[in-house]
Legacy VTK file of the C-alpha trace (Angstrom):
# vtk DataFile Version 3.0
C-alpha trace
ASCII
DATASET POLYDATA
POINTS 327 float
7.108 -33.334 9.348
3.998 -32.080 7.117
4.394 -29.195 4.824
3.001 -25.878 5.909
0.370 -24.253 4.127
1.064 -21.478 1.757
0.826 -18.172 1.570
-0.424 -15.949 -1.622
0.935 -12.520 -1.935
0.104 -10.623 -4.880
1.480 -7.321 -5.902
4.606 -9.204 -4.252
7.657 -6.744 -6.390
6.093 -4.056 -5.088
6.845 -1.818 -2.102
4.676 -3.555 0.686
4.156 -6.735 -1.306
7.976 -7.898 -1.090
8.462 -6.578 2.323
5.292 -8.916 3.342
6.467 -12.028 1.481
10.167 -11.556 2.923
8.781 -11.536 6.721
6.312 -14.798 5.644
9.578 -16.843 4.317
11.100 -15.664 7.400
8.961 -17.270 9.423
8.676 -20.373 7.670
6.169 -20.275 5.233
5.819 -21.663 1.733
4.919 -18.289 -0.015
3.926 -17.786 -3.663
3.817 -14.265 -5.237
2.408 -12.889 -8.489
2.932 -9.686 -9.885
2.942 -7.631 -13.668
6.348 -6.421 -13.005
4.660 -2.868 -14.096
5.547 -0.846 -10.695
7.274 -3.240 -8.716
10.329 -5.054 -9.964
12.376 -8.273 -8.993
14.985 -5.997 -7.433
12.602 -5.770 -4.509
12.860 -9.521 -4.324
16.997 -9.761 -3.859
17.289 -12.872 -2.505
13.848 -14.011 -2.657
13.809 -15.185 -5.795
16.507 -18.399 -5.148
14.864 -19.183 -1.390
13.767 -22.687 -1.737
10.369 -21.353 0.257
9.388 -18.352 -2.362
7.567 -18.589 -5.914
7.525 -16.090 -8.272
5.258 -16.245 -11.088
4.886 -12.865 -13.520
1.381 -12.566 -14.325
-0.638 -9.608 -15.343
-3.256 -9.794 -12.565
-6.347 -8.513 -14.571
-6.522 -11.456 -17.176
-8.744 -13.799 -15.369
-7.537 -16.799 -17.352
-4.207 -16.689 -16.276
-4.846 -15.790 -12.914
-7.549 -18.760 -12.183
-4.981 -21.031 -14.412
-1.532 -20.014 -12.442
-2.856 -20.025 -8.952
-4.876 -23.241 -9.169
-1.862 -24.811 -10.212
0.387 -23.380 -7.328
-2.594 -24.244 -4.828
-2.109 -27.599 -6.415
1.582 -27.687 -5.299
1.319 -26.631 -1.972
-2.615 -25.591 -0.466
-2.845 -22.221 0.035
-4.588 -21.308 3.333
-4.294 -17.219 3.413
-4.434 -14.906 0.575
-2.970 -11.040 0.882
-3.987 -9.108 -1.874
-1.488 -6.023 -2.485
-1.725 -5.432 -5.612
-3.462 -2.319 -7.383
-2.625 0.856 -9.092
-0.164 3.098 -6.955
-0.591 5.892 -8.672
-3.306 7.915 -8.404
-2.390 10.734 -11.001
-2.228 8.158 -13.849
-5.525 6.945 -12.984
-7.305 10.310 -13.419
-5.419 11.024 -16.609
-6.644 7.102 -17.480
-9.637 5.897 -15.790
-8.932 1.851 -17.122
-5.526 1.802 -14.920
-7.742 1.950 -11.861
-10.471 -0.219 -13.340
-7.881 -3.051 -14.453
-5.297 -2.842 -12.131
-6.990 -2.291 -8.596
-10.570 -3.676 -9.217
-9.998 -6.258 -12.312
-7.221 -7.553 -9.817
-9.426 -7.739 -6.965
-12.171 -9.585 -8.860
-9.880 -12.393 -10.272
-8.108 -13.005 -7.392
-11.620 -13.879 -5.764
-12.524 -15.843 -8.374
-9.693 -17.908 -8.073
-10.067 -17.938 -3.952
-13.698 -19.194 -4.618
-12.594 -22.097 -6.838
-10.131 -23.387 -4.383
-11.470 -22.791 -1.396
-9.477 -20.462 0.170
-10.618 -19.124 3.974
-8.881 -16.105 4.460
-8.147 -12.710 2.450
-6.643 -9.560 3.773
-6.558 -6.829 1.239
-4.609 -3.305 1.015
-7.710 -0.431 0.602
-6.501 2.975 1.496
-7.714 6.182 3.376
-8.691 7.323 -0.581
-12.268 5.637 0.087
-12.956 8.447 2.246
-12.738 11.300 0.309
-12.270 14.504 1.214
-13.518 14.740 5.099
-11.116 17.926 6.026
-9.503 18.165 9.254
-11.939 15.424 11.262
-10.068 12.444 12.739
-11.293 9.539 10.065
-13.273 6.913 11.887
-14.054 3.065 10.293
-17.474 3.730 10.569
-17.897 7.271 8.932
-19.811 7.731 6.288
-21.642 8.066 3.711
-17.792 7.125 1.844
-17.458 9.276 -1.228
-14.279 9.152 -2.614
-13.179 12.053 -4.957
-10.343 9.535 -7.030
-10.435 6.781 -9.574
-7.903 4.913 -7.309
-10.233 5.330 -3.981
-13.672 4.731 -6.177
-11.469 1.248 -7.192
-10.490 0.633 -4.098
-14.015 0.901 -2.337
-15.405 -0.786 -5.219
-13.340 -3.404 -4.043
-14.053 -3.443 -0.327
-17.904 -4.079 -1.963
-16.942 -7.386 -3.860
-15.029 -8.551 -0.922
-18.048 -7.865 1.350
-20.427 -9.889 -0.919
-18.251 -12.906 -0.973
-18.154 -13.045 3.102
-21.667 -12.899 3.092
-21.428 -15.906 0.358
-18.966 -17.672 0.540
-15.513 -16.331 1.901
-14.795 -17.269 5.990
-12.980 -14.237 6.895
-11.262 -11.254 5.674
-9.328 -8.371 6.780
-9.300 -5.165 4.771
-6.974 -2.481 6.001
-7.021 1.077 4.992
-3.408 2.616 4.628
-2.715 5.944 5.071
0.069 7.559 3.045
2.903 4.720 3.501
6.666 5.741 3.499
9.929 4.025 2.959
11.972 1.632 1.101
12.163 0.156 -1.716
10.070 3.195 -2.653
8.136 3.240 -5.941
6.602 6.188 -5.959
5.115 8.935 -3.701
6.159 12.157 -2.880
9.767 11.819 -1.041
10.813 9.902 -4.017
9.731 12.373 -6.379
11.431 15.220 -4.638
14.412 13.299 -4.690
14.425 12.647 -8.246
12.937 16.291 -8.708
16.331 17.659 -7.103
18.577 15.311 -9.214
17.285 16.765 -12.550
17.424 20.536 -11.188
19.422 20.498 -8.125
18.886 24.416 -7.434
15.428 24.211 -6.930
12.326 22.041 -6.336
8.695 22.541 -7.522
6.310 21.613 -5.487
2.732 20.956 -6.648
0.349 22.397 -4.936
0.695 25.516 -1.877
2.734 22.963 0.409
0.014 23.648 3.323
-1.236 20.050 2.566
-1.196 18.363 5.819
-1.248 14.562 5.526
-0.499 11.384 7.933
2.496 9.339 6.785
3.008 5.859 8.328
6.740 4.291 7.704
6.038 0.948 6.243
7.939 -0.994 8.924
5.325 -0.115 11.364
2.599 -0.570 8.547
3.798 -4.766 8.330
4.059 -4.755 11.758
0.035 -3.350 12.346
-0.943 -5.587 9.515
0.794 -9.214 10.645
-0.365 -7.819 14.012
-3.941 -7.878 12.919
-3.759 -10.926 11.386
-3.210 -12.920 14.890
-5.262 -10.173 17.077
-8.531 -9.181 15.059
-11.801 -11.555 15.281
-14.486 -9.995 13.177
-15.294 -12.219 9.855
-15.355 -8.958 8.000
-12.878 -6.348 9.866
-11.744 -2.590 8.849
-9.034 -0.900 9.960
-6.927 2.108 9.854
-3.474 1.949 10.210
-1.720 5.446 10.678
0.229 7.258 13.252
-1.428 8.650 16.075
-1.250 12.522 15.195
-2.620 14.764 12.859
0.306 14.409 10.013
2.456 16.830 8.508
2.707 19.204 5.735
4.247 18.996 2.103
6.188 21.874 3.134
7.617 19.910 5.437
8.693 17.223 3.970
10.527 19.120 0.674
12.515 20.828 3.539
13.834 17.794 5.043
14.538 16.131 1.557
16.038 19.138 0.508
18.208 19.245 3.795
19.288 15.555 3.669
19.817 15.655 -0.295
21.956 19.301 -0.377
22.469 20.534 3.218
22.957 23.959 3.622
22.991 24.357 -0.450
20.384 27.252 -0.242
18.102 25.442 -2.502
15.051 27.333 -3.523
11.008 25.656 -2.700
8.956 26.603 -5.532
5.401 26.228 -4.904
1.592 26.313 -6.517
-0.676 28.004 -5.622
-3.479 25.629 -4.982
-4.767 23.854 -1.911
-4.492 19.978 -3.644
-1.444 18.977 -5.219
-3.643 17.179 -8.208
-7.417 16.288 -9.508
-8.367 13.585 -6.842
-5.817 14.466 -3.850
-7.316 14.996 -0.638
-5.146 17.825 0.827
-5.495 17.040 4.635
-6.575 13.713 6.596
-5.658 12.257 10.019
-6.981 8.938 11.216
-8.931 7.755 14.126
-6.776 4.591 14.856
-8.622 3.904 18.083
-9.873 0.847 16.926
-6.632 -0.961 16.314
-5.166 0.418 19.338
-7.951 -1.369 21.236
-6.561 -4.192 20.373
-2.855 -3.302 21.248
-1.211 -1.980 18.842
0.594 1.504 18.332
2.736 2.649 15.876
6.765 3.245 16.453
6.880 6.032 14.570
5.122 9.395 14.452
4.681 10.971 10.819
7.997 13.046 11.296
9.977 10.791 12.262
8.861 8.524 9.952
9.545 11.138 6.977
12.781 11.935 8.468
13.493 8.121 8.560
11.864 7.682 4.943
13.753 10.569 3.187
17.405 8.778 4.837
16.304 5.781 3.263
15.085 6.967 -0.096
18.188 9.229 -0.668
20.293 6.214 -0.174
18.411 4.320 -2.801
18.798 6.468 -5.370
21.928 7.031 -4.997
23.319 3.394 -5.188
20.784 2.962 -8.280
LINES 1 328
327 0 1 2 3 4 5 6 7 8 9 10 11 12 13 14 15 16 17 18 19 20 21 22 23 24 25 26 27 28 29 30 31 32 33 34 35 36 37 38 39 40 41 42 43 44 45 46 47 48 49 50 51 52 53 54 55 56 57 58 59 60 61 62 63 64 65 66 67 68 69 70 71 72 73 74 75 76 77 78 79 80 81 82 83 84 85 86 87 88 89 90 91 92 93 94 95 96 97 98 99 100 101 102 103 104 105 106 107 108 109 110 111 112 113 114 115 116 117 118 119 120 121 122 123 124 125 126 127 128 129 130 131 132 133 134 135 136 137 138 139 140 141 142 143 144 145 146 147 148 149 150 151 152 153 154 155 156 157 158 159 160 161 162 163 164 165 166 167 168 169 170 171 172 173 174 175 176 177 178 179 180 181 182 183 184 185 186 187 188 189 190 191 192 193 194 195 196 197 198 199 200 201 202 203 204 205 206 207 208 209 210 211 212 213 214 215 216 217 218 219 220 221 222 223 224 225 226 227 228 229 230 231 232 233 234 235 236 237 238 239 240 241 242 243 244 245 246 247 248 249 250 251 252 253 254 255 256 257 258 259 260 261 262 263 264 265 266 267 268 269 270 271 272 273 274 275 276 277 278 279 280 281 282 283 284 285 286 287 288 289 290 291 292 293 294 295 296 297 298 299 300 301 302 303 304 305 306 307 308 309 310 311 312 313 314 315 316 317 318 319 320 321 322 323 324 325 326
């Protein structure tokens, strides 16, 4: 029986990165991961890391050396046929305060892992963008094709600065690639966002929680089971060389205010805990305070999400609650 081709994760200790390589292994791939350790960690890959199918390799993804070096030597082992590029700066605070962490981490990243692609001949990427290459459209349902896309971050100017390279190369060189644009993805192992910070918020001063911003910031959360499921979807159901999609829920979000109530409720019920918040429309320099996707286009092709975004908070906040507390 021939050995399958592989499968190239990186960003693989992260949140969506080990969640992706788990369901590969599952299935019966040979999968190889890299990843700086920086956000995610090899928690996220309990029992991964002894499966005779997985391949961990910590390797900081913005020196080009050691990228080119490490996966020309895995592709040696075992050819790699598809390439899923998930990792990048998470956190889009730290990249205003520090434009490089967007500049190394999401398009350095991006970069090297072409260049090592190109060398070996690899046919297929699918990358993680995010609605952040939009900018700040207001309460219009975001379409793929909108436009002119002017994003207001250092994390979405990264990220589209990515889509660009990957772009060029199809028109060079690459076969195919998919590049999905995530909305704000919830669940577990959570690394950061804002459930997890409320939840960490309340452990430090359990009798009240500050919100940042007016809490009338009205966002679309997707829980990140149904985010795998629309991307490995996509994979075996999308036929453009070059596709975009978003991948949301199907309604127009739900607020901030929303979501420290339910944390608050599943953390402390009926404790009476007091919702301090700002006064100003954006929680930070570069958040876009409302956005709702146009997912028509992935629909189209089948798919729907399980989960609306309250549910999938409500879910989400269960979840995160219970990881913090066994940490």
């Amino acid at each position: 029986m021939s050995v399958p081709h592989a499968i190239f994760v990186s960003g693989v200790a992260g949140f969506v990165g080990s969640k992706l390589a788990r369901l590969f292994v599952d299935r019966g791939y040979p999968v190889f991961g890299f990843d700086d350790l920086s956000r995610g960690s090899r928690e996220n890959l309990s029992g991964l890391l002894t499966h005779e199918r997985f391949i961990f390799e910590k390797v900081d993804l913005s020196d080009a050396g050691a990228v080119r070096s490490r996966f020309m030597n895995c592709h040696s082992r075992i050819p790699i046929s598809e390439v899923w590029h998930m990792a990048a700066n998470s956190d889009i605070a730290s990249g205003i305060a520090d434009p490089s962490v967007d500049l190394r981490d999401t398009f350095l990243s991006t970069f090297n892992v072409l260049d090592a692609m190109k060398e070996a001949g690899i046919p297929f990427l699918a990358f993680a963008s995010s609605s952040a290459v939009y900018g700040d459209l207001g309460e219009a349902p975001i379409r793929e094709d909108v436009g002119p896309l002017l994003p207001i971050s250092n994390y979405g100017a990264m990220k589209l600065a990515s889509e660009a390279l990957i772009s060029a190369a199809v028109e060079d060189w690459l076969d195919r690639a998919l590049i999905f644009r995530f909305p704000n993805v919830i669940g577990v192992p959570a690394t950061h966002g804002v459930i997890l910070d409320f939840v960490r918020k309340l452990r430090g001063t359990p009798n009240k929680l500050n919100v940042l911003g007016s809490g009338r910031q009205r966002k679309a959360y997707l829980h990140v089971d149904d985010l795998i499921d629309a991307i490995v979807y996509l994979r075996a159901n999308a036929s453009e060389r070059l596709g975009y999609y978003n991948i949301g829920p199907e309604d127009k979000g739900v607020t901030v205010s929303f979501i420290a109530e339910t944390t608050v409720e599943a953390v402390a019920p009926g404790a009476g805990i007091e919702i301090e918040y700002g006064v100003e429309d954006r929680g930070w320099t570069g958040d876009v305070p409302r956005f709702s996707y146009d997912i028509a286009k992935i629909r189209a092709l089948g798919w729907r999400p399980q989960l609306g975004s309250a549910d999938a908070v409500r879910k989400a906040v269960v979840e995160i609650v219970r990881q913090e507390a066994n940490l």
